[in-house]
ROMI-886660 format. One line per field, with one value per residue (C-alpha): residue number from 1; z, y, x. Coordinates in nm, 2 decimals. Example, Ala and Ser with C-alpha at 12.3 -4.5 7.8 and 13.67 -1.06 7.14 Angstrom:
BEGIN
seq c(1 / 2)
w c(0.78 / 0.71)
v c(-0.45 / -0.11)
u c(1.23 / 1.37)
//
This chain:
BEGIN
seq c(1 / 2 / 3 / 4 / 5 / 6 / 7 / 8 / 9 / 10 / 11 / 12 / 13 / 14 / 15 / 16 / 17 / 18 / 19 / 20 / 21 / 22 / 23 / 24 / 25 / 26 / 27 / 28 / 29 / 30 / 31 / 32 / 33 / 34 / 35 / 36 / 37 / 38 / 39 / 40 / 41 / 42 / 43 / 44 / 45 / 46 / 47 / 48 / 49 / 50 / 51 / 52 / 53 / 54 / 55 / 56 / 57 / 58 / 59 / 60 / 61 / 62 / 63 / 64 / 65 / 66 / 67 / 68 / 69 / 70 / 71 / 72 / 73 / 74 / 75 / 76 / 77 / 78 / 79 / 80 / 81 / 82 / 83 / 84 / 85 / 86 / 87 / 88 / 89 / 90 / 91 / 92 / 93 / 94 / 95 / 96 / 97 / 98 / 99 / 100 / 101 / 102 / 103 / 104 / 105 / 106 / 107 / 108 / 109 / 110 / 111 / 112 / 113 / 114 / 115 / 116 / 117 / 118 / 119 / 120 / 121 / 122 / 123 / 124 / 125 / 126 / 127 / 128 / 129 / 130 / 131 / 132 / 133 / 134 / 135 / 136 / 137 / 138 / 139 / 140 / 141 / 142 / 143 / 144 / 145 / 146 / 147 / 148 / 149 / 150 / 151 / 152 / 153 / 154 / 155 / 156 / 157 / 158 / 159 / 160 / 161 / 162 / 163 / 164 / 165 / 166 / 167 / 168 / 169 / 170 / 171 / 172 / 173 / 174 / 175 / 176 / 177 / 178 / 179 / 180 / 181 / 182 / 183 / 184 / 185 / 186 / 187 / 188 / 189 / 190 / 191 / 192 / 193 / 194 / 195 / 196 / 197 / 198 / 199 / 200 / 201 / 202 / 203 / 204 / 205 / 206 / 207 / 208 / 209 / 210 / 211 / 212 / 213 / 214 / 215 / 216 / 217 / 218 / 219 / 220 / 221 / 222 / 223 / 224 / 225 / 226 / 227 / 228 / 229 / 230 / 231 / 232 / 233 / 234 / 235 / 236 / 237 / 238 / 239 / 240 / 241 / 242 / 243 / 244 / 245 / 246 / 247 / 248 / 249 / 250 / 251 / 252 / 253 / 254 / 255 / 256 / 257 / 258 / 259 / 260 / 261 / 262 / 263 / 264 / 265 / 266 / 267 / 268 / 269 / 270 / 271 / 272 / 273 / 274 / 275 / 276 / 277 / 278 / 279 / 280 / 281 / 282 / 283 / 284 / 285 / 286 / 287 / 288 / 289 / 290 / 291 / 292 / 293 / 294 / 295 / 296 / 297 / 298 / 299 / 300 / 301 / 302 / 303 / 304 / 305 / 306 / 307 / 308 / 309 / 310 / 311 / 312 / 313 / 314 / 315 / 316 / 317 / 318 / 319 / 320 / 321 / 322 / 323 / 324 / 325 / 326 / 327 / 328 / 329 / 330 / 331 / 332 / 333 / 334 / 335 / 336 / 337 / 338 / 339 / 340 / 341 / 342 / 343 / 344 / 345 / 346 / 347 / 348 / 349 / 350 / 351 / 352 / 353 / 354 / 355 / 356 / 357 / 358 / 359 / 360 / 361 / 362 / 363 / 364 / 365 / 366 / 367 / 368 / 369 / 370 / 371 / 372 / 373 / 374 / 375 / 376 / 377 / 378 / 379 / 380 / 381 / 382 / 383 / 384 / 385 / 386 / 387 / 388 / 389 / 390 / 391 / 392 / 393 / 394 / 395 / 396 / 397 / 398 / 399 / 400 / 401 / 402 / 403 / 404 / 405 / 406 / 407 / 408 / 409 / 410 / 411 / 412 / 413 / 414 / 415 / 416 / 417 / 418 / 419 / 420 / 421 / 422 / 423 / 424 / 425 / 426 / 427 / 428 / 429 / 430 / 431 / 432)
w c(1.43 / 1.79 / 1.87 / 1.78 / 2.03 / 2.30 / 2.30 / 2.33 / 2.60 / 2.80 / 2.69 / 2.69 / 2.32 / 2.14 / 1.84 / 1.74 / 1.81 / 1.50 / 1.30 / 1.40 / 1.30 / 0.97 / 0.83 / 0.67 / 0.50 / 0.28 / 0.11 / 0.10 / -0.12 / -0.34 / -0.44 / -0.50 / -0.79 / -1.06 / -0.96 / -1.01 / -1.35 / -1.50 / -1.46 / -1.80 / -2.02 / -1.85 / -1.91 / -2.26 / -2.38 / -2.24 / -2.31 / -2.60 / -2.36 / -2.43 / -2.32 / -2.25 / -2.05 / -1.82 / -1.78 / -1.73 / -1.44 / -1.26 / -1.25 / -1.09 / -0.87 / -0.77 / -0.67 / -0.47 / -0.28 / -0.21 / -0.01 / 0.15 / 0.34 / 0.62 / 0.62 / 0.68 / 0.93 / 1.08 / 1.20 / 1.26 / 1.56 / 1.69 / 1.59 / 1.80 / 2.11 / 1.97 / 1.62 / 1.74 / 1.47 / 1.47 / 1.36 / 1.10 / 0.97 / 0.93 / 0.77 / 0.56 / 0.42 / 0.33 / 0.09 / -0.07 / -0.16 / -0.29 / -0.47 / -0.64 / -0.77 / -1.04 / -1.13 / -1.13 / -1.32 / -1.51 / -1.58 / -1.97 / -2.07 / -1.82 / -1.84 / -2.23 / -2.24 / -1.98 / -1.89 / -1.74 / -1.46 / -1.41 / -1.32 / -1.12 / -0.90 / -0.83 / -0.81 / -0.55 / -0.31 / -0.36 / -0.28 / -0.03 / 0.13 / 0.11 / 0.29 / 0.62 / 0.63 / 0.57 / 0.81 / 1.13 / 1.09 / 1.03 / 1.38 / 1.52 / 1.64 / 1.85 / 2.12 / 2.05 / 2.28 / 2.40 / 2.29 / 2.01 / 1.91 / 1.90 / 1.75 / 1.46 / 1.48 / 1.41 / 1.12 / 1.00 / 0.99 / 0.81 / 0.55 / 0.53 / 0.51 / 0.25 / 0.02 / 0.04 / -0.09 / -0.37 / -0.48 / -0.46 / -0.66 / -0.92 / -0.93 / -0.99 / -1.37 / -1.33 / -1.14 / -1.35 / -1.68 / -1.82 / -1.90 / -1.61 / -1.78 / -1.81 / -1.68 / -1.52 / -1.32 / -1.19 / -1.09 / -0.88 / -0.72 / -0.61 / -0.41 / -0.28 / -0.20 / -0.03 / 0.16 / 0.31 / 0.42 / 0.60 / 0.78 / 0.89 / 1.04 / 1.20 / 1.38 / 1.42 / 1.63 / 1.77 / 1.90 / 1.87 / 2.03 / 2.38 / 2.37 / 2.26 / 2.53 / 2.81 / 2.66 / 2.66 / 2.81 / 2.94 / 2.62 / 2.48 / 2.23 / 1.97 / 1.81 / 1.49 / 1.20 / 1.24 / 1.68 / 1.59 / 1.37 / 1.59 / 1.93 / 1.82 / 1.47 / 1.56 / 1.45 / 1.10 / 1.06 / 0.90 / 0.64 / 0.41 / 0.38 / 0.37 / 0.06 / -0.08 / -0.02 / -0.16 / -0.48 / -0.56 / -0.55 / -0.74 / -1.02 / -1.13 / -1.00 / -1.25 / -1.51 / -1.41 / -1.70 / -1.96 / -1.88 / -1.92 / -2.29 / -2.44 / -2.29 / -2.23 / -2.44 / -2.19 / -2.16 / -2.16 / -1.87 / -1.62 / -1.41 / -1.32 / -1.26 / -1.03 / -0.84 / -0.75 / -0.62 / -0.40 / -0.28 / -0.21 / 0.02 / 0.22 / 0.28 / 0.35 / 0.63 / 0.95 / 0.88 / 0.86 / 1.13 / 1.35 / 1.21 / 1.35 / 1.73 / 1.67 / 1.57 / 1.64 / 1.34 / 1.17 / 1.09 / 0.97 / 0.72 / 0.60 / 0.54 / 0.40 / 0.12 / 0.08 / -0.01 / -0.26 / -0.40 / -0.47 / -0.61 / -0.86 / -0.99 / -1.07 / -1.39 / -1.53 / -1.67 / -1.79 / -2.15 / -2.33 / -2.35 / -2.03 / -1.82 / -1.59 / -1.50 / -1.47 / -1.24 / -0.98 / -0.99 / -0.89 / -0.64 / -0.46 / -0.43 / -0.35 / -0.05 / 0.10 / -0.03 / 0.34 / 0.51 / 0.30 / 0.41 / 0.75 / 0.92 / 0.79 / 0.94 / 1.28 / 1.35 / 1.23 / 1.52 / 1.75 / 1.67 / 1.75 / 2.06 / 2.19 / 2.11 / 2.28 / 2.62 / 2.64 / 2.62 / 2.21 / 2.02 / 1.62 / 1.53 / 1.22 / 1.17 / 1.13 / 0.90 / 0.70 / 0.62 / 0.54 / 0.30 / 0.13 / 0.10 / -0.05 / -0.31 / -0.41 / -0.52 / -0.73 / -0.85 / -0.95 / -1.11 / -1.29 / -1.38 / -1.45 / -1.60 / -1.82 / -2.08 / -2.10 / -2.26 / -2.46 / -2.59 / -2.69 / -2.88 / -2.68 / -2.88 / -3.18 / -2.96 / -3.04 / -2.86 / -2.67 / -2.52 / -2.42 / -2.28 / -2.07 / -1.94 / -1.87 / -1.64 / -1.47 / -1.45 / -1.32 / -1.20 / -1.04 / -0.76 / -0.68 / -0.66 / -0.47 / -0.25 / -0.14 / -0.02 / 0.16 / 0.35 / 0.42 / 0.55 / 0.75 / 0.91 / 1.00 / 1.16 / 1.28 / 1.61 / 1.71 / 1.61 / 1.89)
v c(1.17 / 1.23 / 0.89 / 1.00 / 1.33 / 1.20 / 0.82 / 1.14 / 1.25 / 0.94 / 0.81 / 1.11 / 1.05 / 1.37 / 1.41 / 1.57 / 1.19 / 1.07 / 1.37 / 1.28 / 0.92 / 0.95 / 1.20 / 1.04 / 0.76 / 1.04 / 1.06 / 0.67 / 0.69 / 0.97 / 0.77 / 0.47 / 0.67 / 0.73 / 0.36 / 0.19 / 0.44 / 0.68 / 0.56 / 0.31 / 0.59 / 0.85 / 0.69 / 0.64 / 0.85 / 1.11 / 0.95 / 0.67 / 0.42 / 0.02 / -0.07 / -0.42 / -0.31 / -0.11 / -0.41 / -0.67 / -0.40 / -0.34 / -0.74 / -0.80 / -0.49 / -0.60 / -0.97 / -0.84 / -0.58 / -0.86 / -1.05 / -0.72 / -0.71 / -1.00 / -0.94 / -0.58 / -0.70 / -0.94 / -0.71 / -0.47 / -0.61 / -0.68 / -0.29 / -0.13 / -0.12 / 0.05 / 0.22 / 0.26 / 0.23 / 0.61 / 0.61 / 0.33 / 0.57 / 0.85 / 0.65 / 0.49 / 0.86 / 0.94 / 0.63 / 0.67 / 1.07 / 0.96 / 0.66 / 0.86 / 1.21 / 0.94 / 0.75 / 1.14 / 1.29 / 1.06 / 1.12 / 1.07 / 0.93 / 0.66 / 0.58 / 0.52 / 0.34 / 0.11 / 0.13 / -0.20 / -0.17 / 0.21 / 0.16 / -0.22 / 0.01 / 0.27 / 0.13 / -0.10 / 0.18 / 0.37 / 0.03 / -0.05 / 0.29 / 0.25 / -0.07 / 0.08 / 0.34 / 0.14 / -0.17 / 0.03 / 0.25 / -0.01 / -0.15 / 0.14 / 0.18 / -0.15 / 0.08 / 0.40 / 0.19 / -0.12 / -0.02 / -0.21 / 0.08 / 0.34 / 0.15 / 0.11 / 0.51 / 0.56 / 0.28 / 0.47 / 0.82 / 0.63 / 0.54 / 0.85 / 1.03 / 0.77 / 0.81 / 1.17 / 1.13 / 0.93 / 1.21 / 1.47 / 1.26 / 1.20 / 1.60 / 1.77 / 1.70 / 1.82 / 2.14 / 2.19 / 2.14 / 1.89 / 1.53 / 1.33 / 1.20 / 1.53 / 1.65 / 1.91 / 1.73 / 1.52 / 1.82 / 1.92 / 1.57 / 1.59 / 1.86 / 1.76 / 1.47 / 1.60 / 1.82 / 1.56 / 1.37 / 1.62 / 1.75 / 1.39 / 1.35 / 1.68 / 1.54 / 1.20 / 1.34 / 1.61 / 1.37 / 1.04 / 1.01 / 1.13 / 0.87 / 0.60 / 0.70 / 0.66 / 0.32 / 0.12 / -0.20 / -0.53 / -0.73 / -1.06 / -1.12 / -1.11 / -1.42 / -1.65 / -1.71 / -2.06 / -2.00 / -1.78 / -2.13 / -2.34 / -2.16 / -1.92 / -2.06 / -1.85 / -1.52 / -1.64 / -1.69 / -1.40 / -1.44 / -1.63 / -1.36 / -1.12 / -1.20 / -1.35 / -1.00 / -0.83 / -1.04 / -0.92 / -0.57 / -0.60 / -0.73 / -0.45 / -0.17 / -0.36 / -0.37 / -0.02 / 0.16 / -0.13 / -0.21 / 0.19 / 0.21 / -0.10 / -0.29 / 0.04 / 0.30 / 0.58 / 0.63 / 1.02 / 0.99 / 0.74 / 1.04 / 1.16 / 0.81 / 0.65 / 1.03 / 0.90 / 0.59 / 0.73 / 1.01 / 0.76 / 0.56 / 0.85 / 0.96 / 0.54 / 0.53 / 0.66 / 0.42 / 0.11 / 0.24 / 0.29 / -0.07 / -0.23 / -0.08 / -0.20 / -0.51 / -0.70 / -0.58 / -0.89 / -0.88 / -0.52 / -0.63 / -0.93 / -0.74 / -0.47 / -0.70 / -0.87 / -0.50 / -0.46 / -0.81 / -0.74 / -0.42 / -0.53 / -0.79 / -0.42 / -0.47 / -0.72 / -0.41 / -0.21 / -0.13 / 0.06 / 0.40 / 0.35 / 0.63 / 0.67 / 0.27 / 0.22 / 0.59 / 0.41 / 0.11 / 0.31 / 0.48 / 0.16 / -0.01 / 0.27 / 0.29 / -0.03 / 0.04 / 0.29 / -0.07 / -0.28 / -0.08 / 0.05 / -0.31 / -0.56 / -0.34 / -0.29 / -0.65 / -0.73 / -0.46 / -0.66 / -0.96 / -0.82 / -0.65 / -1.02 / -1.15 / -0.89 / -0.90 / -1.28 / -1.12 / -1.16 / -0.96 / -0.95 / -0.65 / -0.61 / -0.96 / -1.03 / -0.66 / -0.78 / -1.09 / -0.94 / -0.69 / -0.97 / -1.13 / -0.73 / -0.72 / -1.10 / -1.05 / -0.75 / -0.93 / -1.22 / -0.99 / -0.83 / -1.17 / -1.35 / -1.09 / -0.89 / -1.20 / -1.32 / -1.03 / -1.00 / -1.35 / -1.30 / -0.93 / -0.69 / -0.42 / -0.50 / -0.58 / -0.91 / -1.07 / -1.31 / -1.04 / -0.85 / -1.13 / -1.21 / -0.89 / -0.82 / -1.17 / -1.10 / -0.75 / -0.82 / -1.17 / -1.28 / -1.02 / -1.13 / -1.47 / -1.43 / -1.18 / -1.43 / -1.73 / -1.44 / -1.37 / -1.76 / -1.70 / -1.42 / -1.55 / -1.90 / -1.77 / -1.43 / -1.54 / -1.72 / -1.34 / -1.15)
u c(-1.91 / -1.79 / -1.62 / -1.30 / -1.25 / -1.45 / -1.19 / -0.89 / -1.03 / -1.11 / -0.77 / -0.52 / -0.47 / -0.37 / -0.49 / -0.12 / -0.01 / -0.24 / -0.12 / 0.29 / 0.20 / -0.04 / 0.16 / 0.45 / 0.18 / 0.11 / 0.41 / 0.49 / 0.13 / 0.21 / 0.54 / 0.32 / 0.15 / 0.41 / 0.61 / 0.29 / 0.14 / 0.44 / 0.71 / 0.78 / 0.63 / 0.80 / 1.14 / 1.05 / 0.87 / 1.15 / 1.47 / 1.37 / 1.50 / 1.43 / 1.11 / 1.24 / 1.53 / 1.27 / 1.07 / 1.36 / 1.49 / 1.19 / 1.08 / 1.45 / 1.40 / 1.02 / 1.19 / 1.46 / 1.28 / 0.94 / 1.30 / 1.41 / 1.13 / 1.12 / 1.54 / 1.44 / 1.19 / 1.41 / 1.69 / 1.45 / 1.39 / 1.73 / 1.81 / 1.58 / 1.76 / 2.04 / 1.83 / 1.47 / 1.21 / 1.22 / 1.59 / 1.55 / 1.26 / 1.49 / 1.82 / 1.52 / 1.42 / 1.78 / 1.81 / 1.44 / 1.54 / 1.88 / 1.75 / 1.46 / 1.67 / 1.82 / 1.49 / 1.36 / 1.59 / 1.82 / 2.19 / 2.10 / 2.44 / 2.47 / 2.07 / 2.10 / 2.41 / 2.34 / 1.95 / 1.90 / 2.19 / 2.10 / 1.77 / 1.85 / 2.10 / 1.92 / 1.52 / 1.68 / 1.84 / 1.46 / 1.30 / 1.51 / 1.48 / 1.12 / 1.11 / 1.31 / 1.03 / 0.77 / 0.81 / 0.90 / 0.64 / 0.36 / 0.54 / 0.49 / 0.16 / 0.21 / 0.44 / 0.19 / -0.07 / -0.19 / -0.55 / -0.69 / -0.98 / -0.65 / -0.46 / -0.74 / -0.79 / -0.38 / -0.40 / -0.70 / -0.51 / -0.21 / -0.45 / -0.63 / -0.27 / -0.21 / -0.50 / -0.50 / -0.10 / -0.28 / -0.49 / -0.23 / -0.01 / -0.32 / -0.43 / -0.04 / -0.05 / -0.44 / -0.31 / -0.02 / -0.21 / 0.06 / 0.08 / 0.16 / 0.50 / 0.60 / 0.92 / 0.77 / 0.48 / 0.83 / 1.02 / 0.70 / 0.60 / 0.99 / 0.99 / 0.65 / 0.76 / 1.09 / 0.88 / 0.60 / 0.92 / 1.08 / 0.75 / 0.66 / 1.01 / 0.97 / 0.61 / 0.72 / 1.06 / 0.82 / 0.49 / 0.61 / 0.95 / 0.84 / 0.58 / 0.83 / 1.06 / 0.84 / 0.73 / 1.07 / 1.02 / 1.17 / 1.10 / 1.30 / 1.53 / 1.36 / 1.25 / 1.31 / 1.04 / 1.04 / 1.00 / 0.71 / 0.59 / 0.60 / 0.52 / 0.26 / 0.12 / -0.19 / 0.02 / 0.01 / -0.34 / -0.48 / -0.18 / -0.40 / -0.67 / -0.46 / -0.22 / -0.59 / -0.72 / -0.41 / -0.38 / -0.75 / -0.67 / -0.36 / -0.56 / -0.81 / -0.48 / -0.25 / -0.48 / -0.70 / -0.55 / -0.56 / -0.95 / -1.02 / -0.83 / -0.95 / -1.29 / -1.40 / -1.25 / -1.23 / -0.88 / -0.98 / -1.15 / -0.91 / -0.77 / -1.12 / -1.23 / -0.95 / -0.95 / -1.29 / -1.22 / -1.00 / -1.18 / -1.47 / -1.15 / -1.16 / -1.49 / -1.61 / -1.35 / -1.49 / -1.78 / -1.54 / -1.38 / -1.73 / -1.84 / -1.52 / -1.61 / -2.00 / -1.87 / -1.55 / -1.25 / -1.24 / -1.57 / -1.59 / -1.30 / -1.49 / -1.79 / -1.59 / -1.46 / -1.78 / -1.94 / -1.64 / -1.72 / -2.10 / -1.98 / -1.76 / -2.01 / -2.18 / -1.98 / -2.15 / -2.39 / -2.11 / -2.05 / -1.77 / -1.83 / -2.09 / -1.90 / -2.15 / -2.19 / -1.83 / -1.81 / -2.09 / -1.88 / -1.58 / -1.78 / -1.89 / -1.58 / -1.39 / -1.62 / -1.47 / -1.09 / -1.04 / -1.12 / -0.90 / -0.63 / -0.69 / -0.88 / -0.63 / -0.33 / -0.45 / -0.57 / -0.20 / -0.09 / -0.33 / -0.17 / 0.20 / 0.10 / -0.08 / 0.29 / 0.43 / 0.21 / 0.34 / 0.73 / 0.77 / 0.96 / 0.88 / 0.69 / 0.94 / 0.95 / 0.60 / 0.55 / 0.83 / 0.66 / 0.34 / 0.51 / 0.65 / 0.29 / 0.19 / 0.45 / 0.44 / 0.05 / 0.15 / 0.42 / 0.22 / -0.10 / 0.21 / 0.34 / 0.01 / -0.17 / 0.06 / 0.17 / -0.12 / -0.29 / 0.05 / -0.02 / -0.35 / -0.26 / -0.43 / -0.31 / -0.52 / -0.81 / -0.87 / -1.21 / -0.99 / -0.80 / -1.11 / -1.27 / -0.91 / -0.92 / -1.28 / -1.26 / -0.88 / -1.02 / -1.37 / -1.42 / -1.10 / -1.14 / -1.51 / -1.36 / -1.06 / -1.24 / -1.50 / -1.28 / -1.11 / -1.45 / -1.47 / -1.15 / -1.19 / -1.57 / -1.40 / -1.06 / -1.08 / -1.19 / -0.84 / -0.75 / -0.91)
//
């Protein structure tokens, strides 16, 4: 597939310039992995500490840091004349690396006597680190170019990065031979991680910043929320879809590893499997990306999640012990999961840069409040899901708590997914 090269060349578009800004979403994914699978069991089953204090922290973390984002979005904005979004990357980097070496590699006195304030304090300098990389960079691409098919292409290679972070994350305890709560599989995805930082601050200062420099404009103040509201209500119409969209992948990713254990009884075979699903992301996403030039990008993503939807209703001939079903499942809707990513971001760049060409500033305004619609669906999957299979005894596998999980796990997503399409088919066109 040509399209790529041949729109650098028309364009003057390096391809270094999609390397310099994909580059650091692979180690924002990697970090995603153990936060979102080890980490609980690697804190107890390595220091004995109280499973309930490591739940009570991480809900209080998970609430603050969904608020952090519009805040960190909000003065975003007014920083960038005297921080540019390349400089709130950077501080951002310093407080992730310091807030991860003690969730890493705990001082054991302090983490046992006082777990629940040890890992409130330092989960929320990581999070909060994480936030001031991850809003300005999603801004970024809006003062990379004006063009709407490259500012898909740099979305795309910040998902790409991103999902091949994922599968680097997945394949260290693979590599290494080890458990994945190991201490040792830690140690490595540390250094790892350090070093994916450090070279995507080294491109992004290298490709980016010359490009940013020759892009400063005259743009406005920036703007208030409830301005934005009233004055340009069209900004927040793909917000519906969007958290809609999120909330129906936070289901089956909160309850991937409980589905694989219990209705299915393949707990063996849950690294293979989600390394599938991911590698399926990547290869699925230049033809997302080629649909969303055939046809305009909102309707690549609502056809995107319309695939995923008919393929998850693939379950409905899935047995446990059926590895092979559940593996052509995985396959087909990790086809669409490069889209779910890559479309949805770059129509929310489109939408910045049509606020900025009328002399808007909110970039980190608007990224903040669509973080805050990412983390409140896991939050709620987390919230909704969680207690109810509690309450119904998973753990001795009671039909109820089958039945639960096979629908949150299954059916929920087709249905959420749908009135997302609705959505998507009815409004995307105020989005162009």
């Amino acid at each position: 597939m040509m399209i790529w090269p041949q729109m650098a060349k028309r364009t003057g578009h390096s391809l270094w310039t999609d390397f310099g800004y994909g580059a650091m979403g692979l180690p924002l994914a990697m970090l995603g992995v153990p936060f979102y699978f080890y980490m609980p069991n690697y804190w107890f089953e390595n220091w004995g500490v109280s499973l309930t204090a490591i739940g009570l922290a991480l809900l209080v973390t998970r609430l603050t840091d969904m608020l952090t984002d519009p805040l960190v979005g909000f003065y975003s904005d007014r920083w960038t004349r005297h921080l540019g979004y390349l400089r709130q990357i950077q501080l951002g980097a310093v407080l992730l690396v310091v807030g991860c070496w003690p969730l890493f590699f705990p001082f054991e006195a302090a983490f046992q006597q006082q777990t629940f304030w040890y890992l409130v304090l330092w989960s929320f300098m990581t999070f909060l680190g994480w936030t001031l990389i991850s809003v300005p960079y999603q801004a970024l691409v809006s003062k990379l170019t004006p063009q709407p098919d490259l500012k898909t292409r740099l979305t795309s290679f910040r998902e790409g990065f991103g999902l091949i972070g994922v599968m680097v994350a997945l394949s260290l305890p693979v590599v290494l031979s080890l458990p994945p709560t190991s201490r040792e599989v830690f140690h490595t995805l540390f250094v790892v991680l350090f070093i994916g930082l450090a070279v995507a601050l080294l491109l992004q200062a290298w490709r980016l910043k010359p490009i940013l420099n020759d892009s400063k404009g005259g743009l406005n103040h920036p703007v208030f929320i409830q301005t934005l509201w009233q004055q340009h209500r069209w900004s927040f119409g793909i917000m519906p879809a969007y958290f809609l969209n999120n909330l129906a992948n936070a289901f089956p990713a909160t309850l991937f590893m409980f589905f694989v254990t219990y209705a299915l009884q393949m707990e063996a075979q849950a690294g293979v499997l989600l390394a599938v699903f991911f590698v399926s992301g990547i290869v699925g996403l230049p033809f997302w990306f080629w649909v969303s030039k055939t046809l305009e990008k909102y309707q690549a993503w609502a056809f995107s999640m319309l695939f995923s939807a008919i393929s998850f209703t693939g379950l409905i001939w899935v047995e446990a012990g059926d590895f092979e079903g559940y593996l052509l499942v995985c396959v087909l809707t990790g086809l669409s999961l490069g889209a779910d990513l890559a479309l949805p971001s770059s129509l929310q760049v489109d939408l910045v840069h049509r606020l900025e060409k009328q002399s808007v500033r909110a970039a980190g305004s608007m990224f903040g409040l669509w973080g805050l619609l990412t983390k409140l669906a896991v939050a709620l999957s987390l919230g909704i899901a969680l207690p109810i299979l509690e309450t119904l005894h998973l753990k001795q596998g009671t039909p109820a708590a089958l039945n639960a999980l096979w629908v949150m796990y299954g059916l929920v997503p087709v249905v959420l997914k749908l009135v997302a399409v609705v959505w998507v088919f009815r409004q995307g066109r105020q989005w162009v």
